[in-house]
TORKOL-4160 file (C-alpha; in steps of 0.2 Angstrom, whole numbers, padded with zeros to 4 digits, m for minus):
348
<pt num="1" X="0198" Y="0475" Z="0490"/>
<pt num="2" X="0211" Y="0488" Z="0481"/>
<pt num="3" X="0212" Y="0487" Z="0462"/>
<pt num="4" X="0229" Y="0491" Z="0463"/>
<pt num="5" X="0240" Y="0477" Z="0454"/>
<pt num="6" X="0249" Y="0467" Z="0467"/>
<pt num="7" X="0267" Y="0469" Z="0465"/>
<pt num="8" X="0279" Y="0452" Z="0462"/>
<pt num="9" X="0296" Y="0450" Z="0466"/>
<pt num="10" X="0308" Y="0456" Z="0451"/>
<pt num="11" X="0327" Y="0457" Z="0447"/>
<pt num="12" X="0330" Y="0473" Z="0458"/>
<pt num="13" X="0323" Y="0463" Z="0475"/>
<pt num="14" X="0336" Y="0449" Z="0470"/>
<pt num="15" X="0351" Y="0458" Z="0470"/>
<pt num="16" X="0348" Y="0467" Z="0487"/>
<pt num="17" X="0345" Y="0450" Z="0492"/>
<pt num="18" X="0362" Y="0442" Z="0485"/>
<pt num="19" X="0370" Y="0458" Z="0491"/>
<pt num="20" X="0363" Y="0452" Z="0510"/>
<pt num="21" X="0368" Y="0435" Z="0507"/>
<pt num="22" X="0387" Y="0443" Z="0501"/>
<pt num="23" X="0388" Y="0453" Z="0516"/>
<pt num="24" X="0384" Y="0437" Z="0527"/>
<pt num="25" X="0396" Y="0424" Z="0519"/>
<pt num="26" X="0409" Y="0438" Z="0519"/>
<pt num="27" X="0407" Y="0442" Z="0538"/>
<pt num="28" X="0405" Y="0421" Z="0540"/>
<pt num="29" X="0421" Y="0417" Z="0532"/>
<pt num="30" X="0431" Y="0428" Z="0542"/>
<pt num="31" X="0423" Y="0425" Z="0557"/>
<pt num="32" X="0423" Y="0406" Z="0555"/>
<pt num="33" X="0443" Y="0408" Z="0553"/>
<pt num="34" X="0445" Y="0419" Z="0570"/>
<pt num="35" X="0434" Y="0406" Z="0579"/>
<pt num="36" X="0444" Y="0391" Z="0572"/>
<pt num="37" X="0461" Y="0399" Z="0577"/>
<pt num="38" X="0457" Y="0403" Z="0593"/>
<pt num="39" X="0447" Y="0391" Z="0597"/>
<pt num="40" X="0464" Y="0377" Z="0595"/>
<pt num="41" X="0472" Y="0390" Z="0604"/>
<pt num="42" X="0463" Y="0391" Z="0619"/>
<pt num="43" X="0454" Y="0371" Z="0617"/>
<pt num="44" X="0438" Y="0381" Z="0618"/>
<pt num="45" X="0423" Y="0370" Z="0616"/>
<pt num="46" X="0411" Y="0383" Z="0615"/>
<pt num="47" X="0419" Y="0393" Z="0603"/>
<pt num="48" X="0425" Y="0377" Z="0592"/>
<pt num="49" X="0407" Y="0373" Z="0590"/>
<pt num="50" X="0403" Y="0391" Z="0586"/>
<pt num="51" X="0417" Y="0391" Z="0573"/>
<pt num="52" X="0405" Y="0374" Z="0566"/>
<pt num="53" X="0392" Y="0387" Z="0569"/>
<pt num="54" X="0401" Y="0396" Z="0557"/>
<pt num="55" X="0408" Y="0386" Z="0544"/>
<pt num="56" X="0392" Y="0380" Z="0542"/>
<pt num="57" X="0382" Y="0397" Z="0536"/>
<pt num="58" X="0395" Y="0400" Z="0526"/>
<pt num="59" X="0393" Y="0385" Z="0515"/>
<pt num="60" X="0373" Y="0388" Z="0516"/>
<pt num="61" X="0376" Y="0405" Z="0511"/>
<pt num="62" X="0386" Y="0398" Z="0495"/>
<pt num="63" X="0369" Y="0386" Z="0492"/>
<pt num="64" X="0359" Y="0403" Z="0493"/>
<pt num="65" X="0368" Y="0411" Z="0480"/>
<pt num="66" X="0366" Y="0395" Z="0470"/>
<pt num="67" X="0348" Y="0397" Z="0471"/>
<pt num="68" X="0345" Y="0414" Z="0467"/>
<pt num="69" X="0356" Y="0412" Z="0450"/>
<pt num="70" X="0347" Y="0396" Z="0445"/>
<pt num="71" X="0329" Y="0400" Z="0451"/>
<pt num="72" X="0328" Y="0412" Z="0437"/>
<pt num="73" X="0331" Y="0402" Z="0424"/>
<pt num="74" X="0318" Y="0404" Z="0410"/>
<pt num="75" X="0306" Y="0389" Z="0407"/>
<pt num="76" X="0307" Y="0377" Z="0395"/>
<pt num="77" X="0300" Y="0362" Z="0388"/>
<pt num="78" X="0306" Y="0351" Z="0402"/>
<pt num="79" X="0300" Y="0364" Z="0417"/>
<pt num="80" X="0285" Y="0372" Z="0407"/>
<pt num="81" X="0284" Y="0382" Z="0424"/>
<pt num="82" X="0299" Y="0387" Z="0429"/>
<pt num="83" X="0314" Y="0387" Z="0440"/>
<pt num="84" X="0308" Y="0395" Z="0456"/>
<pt num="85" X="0306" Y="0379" Z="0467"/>
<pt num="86" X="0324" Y="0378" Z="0464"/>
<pt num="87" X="0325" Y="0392" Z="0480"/>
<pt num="88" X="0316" Y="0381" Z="0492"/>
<pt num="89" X="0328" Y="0367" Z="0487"/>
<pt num="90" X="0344" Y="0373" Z="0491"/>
<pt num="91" X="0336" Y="0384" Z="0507"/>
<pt num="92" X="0332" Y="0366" Z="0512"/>
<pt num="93" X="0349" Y="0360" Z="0508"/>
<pt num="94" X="0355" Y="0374" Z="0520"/>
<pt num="95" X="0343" Y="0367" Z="0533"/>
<pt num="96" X="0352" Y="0353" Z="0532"/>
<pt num="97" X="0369" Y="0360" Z="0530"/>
<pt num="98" X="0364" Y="0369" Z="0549"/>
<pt num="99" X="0358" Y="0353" Z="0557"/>
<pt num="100" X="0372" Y="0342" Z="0552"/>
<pt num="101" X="0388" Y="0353" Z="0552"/>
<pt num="102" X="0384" Y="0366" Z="0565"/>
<pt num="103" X="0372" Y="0356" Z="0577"/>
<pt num="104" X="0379" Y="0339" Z="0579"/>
<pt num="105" X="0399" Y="0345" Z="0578"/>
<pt num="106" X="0389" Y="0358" Z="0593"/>
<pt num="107" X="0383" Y="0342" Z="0601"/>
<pt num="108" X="0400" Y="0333" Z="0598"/>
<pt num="109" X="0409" Y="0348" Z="0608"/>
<pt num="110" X="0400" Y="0348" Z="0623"/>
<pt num="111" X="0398" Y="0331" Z="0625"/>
<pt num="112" X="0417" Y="0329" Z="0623"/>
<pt num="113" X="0422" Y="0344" Z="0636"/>
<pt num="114" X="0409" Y="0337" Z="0649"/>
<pt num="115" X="0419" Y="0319" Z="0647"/>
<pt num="116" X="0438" Y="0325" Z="0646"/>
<pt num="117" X="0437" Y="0341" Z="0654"/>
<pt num="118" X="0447" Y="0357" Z="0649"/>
<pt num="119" X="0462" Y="0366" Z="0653"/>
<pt num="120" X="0461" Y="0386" Z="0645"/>
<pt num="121" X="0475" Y="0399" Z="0652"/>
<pt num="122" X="0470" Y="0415" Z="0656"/>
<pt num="123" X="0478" Y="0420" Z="0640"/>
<pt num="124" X="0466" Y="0407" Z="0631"/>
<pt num="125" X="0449" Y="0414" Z="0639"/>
<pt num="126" X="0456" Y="0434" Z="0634"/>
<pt num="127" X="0457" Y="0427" Z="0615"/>
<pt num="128" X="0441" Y="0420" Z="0615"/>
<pt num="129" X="0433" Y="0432" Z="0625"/>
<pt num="130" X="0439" Y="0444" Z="0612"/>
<pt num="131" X="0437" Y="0434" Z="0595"/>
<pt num="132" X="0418" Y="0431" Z="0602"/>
<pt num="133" X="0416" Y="0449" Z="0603"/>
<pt num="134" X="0421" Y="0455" Z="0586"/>
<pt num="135" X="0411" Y="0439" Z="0582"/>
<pt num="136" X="0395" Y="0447" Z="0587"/>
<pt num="137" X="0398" Y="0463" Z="0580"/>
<pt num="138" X="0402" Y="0455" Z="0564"/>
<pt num="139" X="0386" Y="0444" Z="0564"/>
<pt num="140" X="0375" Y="0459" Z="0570"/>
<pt num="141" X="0381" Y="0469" Z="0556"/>
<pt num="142" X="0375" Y="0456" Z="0544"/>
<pt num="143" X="0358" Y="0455" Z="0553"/>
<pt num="144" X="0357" Y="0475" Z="0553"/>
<pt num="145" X="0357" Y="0472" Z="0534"/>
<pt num="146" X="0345" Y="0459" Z="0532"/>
<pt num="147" X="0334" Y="0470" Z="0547"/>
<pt num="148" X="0333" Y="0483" Z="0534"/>
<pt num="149" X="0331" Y="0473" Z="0516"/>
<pt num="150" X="0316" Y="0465" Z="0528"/>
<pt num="151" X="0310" Y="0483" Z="0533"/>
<pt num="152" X="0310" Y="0489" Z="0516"/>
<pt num="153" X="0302" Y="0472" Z="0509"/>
<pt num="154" X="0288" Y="0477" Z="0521"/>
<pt num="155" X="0286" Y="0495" Z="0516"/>
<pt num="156" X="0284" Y="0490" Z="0496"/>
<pt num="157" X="0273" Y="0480" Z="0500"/>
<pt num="158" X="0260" Y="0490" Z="0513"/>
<pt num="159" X="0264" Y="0479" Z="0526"/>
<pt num="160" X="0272" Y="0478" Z="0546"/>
<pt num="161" X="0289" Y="0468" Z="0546"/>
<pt num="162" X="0280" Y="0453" Z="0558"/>
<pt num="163" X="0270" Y="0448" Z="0544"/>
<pt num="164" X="0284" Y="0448" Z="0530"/>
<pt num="165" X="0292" Y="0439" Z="0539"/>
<pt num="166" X="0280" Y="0427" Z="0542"/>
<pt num="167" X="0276" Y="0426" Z="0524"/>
<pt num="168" X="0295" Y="0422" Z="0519"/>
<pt num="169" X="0290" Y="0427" Z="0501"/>
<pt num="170" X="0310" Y="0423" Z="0500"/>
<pt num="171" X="0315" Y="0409" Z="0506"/>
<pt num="172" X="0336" Y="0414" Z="0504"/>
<pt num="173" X="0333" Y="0430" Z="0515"/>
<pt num="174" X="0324" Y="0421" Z="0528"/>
<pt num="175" X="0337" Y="0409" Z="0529"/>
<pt num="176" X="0350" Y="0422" Z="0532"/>
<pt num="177" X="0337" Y="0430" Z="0544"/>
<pt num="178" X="0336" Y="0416" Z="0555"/>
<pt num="179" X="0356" Y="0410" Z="0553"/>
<pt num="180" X="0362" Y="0429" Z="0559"/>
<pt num="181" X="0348" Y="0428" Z="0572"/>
<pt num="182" X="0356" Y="0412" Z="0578"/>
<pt num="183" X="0372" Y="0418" Z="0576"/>
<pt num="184" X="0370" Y="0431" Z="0586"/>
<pt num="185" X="0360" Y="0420" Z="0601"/>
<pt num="186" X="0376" Y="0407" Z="0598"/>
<pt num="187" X="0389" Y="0419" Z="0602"/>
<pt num="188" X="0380" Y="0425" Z="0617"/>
<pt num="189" X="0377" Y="0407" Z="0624"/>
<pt num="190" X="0396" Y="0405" Z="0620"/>
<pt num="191" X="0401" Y="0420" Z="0630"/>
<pt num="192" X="0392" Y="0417" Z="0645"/>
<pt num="193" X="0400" Y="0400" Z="0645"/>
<pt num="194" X="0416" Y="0403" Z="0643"/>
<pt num="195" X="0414" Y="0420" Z="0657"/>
<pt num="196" X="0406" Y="0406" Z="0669"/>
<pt num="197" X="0420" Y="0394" Z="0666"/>
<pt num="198" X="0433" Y="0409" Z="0667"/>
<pt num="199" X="0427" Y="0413" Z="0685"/>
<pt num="200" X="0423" Y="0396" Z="0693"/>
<pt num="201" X="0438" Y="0386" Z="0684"/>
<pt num="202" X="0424" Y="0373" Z="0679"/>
<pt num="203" X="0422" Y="0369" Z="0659"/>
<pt num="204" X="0405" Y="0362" Z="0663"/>
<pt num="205" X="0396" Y="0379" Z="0659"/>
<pt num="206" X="0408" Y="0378" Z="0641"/>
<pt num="207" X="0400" Y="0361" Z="0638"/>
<pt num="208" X="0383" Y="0365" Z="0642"/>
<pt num="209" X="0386" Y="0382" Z="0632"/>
<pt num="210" X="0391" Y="0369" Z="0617"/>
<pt num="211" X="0376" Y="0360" Z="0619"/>
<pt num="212" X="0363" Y="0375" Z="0622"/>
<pt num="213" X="0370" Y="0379" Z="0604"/>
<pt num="214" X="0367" Y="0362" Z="0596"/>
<pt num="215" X="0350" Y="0363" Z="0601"/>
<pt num="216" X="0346" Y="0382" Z="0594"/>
<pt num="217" X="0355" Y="0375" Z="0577"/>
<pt num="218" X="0346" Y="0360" Z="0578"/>
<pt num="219" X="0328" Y="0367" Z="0582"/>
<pt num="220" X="0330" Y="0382" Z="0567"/>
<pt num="221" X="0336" Y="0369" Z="0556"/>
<pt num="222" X="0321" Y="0359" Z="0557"/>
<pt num="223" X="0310" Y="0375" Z="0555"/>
<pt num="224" X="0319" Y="0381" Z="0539"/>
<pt num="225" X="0318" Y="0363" Z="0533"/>
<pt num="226" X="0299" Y="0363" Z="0537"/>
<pt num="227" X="0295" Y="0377" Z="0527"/>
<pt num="228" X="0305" Y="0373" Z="0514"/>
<pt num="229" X="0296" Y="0354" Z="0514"/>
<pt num="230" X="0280" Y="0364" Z="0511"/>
<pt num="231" X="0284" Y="0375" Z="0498"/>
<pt num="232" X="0292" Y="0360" Z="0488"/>
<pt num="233" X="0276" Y="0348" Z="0491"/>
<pt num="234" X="0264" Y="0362" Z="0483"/>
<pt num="235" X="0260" Y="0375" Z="0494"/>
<pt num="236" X="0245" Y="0388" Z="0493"/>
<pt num="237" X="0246" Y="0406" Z="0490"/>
<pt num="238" X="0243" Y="0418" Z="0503"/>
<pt num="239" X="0226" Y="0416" Z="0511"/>
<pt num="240" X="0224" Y="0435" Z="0509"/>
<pt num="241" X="0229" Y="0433" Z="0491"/>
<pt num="242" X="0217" Y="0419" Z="0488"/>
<pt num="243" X="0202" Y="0429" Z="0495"/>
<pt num="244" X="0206" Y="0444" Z="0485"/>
<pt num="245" X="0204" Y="0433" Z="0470"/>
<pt num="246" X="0189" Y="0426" Z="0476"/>
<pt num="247" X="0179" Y="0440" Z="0478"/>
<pt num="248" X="0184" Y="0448" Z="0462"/>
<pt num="249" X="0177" Y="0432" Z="0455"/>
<pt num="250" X="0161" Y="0432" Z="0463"/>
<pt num="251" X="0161" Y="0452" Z="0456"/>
<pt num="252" X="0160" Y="0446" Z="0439"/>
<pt num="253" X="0142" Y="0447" Z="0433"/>
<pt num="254" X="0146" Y="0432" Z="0422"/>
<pt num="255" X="0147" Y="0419" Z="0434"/>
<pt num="256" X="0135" Y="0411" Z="0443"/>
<pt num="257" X="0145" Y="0403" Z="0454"/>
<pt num="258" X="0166" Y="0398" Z="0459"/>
<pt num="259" X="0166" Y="0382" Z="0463"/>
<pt num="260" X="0186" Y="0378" Z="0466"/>
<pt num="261" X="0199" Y="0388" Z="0465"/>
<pt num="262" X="0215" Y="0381" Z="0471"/>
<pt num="263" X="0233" Y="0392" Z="0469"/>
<pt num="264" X="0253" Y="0383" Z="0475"/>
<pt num="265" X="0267" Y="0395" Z="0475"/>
<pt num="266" X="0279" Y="0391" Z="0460"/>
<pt num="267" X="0294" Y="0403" Z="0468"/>
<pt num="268" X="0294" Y="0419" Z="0473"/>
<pt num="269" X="0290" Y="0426" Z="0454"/>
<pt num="270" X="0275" Y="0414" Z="0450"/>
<pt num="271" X="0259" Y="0406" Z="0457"/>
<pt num="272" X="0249" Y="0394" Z="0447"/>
<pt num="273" X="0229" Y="0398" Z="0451"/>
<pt num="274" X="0216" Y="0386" Z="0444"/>
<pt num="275" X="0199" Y="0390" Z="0446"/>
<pt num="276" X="0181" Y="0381" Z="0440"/>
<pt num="277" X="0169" Y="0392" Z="0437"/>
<pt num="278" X="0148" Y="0389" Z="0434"/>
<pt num="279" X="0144" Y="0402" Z="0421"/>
<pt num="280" X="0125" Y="0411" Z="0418"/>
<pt num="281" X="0115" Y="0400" Z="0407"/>
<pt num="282" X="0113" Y="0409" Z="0389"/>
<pt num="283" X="0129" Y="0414" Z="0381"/>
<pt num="284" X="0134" Y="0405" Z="0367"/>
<pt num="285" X="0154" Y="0397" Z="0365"/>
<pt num="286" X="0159" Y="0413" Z="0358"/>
<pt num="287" X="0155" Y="0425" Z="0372"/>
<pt num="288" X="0162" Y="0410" Z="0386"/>
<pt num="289" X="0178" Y="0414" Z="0376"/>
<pt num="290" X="0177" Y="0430" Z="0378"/>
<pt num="291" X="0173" Y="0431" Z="0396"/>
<pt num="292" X="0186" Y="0418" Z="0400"/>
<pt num="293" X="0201" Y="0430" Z="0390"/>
<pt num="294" X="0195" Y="0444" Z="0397"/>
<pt num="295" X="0193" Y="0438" Z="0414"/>
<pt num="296" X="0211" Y="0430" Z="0415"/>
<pt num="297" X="0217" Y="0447" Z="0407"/>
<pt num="298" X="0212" Y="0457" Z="0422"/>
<pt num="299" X="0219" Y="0443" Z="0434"/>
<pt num="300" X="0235" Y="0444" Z="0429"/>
<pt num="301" X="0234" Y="0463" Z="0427"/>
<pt num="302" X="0229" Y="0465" Z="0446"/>
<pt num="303" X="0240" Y="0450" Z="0452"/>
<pt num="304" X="0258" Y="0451" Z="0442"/>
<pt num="305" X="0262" Y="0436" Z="0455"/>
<pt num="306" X="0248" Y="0425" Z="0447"/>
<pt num="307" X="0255" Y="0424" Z="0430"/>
<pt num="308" X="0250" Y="0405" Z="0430"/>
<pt num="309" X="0228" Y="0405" Z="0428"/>
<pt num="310" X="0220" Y="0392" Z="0423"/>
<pt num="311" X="0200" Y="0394" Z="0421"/>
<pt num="312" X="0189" Y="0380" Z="0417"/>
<pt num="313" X="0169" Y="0382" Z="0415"/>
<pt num="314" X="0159" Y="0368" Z="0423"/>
<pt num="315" X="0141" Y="0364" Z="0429"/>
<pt num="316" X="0141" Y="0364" Z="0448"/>
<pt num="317" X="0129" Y="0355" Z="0457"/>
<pt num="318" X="0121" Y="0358" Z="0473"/>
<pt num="319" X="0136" Y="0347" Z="0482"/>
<pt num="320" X="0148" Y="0359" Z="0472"/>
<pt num="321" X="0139" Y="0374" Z="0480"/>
<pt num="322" X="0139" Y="0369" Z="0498"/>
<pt num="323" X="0155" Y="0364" Z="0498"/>
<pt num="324" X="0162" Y="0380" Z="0488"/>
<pt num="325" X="0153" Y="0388" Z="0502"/>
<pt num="326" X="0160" Y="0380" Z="0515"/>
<pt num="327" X="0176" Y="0382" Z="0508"/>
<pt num="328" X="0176" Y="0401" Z="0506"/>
<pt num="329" X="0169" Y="0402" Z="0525"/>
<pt num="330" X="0183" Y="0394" Z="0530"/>
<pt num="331" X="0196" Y="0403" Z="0520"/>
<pt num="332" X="0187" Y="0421" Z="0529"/>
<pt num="333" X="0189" Y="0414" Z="0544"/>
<pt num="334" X="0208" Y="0409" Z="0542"/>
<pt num="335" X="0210" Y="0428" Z="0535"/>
<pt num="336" X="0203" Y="0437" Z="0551"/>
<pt num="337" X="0211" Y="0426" Z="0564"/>
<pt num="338" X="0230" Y="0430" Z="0552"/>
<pt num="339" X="0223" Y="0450" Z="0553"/>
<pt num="340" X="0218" Y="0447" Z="0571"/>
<pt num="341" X="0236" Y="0439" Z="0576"/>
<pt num="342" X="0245" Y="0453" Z="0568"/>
<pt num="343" X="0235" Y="0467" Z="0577"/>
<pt num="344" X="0240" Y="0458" Z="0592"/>
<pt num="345" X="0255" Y="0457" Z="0586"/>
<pt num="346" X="0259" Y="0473" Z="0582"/>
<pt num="347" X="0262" Y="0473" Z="0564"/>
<pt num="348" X="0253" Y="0488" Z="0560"/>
């Protein structure tokens, strides 16, 4: 275990954050805009739903924004804890905001082209051909730049970019991962689509381009709105995380035995950690305080994230022990089959 002090997410990660977000909802607006015009233009199906597509991240990316601004918000009487869920709200608003105005308009498109058919002149395929070409050098662009806030993420903190992006410590840059990722994937599907319907006349492979799309919105939405279901219920801290802490309990001569010790993430700034612990037998109240203080001290030190610890002295029977020990089995075991996906994967 390192002793070095875990570092937390501060001010300076959140404006290259909002400056990846800016850089998305700027390229999103103008592409949206290109895709609309043309679109009407040409009565392109696939790109009207990719101009949906479109429209859609740029209104999530104006949620991420919100949430950056008002996650930081210092705590008060009324949230004692803070303002970091407030991420995971509005990321799961931007699920939604996917799902709702990119997927089922995508749906809507295909399903409407396959029923009425189409009729696009050359000159119409050559505009959309063209607008979804600047439209997936617009949108890779914006993933470069989340790419590379990831790659850096992962560097700071000694880490391959597989696992931080697994972690999604930030649920507004994963967002914005996964809508240029889409993006990207959309435009492609829209391409081919409209390049098979281009050479064989028949708008079918436009519809079916429409629909491929409204099922990658669809199934991203529901991931984001997973995670983001999680982290709102109460979600534990890294399992690697949790074991570090638990071994540097069990270091301290002082306690006998750790008989809970349960963590949820508050944001990306904050984890709450609460921990019983069985002290040695013969130290009077005043040292208990002392060891307490001096224990928590050193927790916070080494974890900046855990800046919510809570440690609470208690007899533990022998039920208490087994199951403490089965419980920190099973937290080794989830920590080497992570370690053993990411050599596999590899993160290193």
């Amino acid at each position: 275990m390192s002793d070095a002090p875990q570092k937390r997410s501060d001010p300076d990660e959140d404006s290259r954050t909002a400056v990846t977000v800016y850089v998305a909802l700027g390229a999103n607006l103008v592409i949206a805009l290109a895709k609309l015009i043309g679109g009407l233009f040409a009565h392109s199906p696939a790109l009207l739903s990719e101009a949906a597509h479109s429209v859609a991240d740029s209104l999530n990316e104006v949620f991420l924004l919100a949430s950056l601004k008002r996650s930081t918000r210092t705590p008060d009487a009324k949230h004692p804890f803070g303002y970091g869920k407030e991420r995971y709200f509005w990321s799961l608003l931007a699920a939604v905001g996917i799902f709702v105005m990119g997927g089922c308009f995508s749906f809507f498109q295909g399903i409407e082209a396959l029923r009425s058919g189409g009729s696009e002149t050359r000159a119409g395929y050559v505009m959309v051909l063209a607008v979804l070409g600047i439209a997936l050098l617009a949108e890779g662009s914006s993933l470069v730049r989340a790419l590379v806030q990831i790659r850096g993420n992962a560097l700071r903190a000694s880490r391959g970019m597989v696992h931080e992006i697994r972690a999604g410590d930030d649920p507004a840059l994963r967002t914005v991962l996964a809508e240029d990722s889409t993006a990207c994937l959309g435009v492609v599907f829209a391409i081919v689509g409209v390049g098979l319907h281009m050479l064989t006349g028949d708008i079918a492979y436009e519809a079916w381009a429409s629909l491929l799309i409204g099922v990658l919105l669809v199934f991203v939405a529901f991931q984001l709105a997973s995670q983001s279901r999680a982290q709102l219920i109460g979600e534990a801290a890294d399992p690697v995380l949790r074991r570090e802490i638990h071994e540097f309990l069990d270091e301290q001569r002082e306690i006998d035995t750790v008989s809970t010790l349960l963590t949820m993430r508050l944001g990306t700034r904050s984890t709450l950690v609460a921990v019983r612990v069985d002290l040695v037998g013969g130290m009077d109240s005043e040292e208990v305080e002392e060891v307490l203080v001096r224990i928590k001290s050193d927790m916070t030190h080494r974890w900046p994230l855990a800046d919510q610890v809570f440690l609470d002295v208690t007899e533990a029977t022998a039920k208490d022990r087994a199951r403490a020990a089965g419980e920190r089995r099973e937290l080794d075991a989830t920590v080497e089959a992570q370690e053993t996906r990411e050599r596999g994967g590899g993160d290193d």
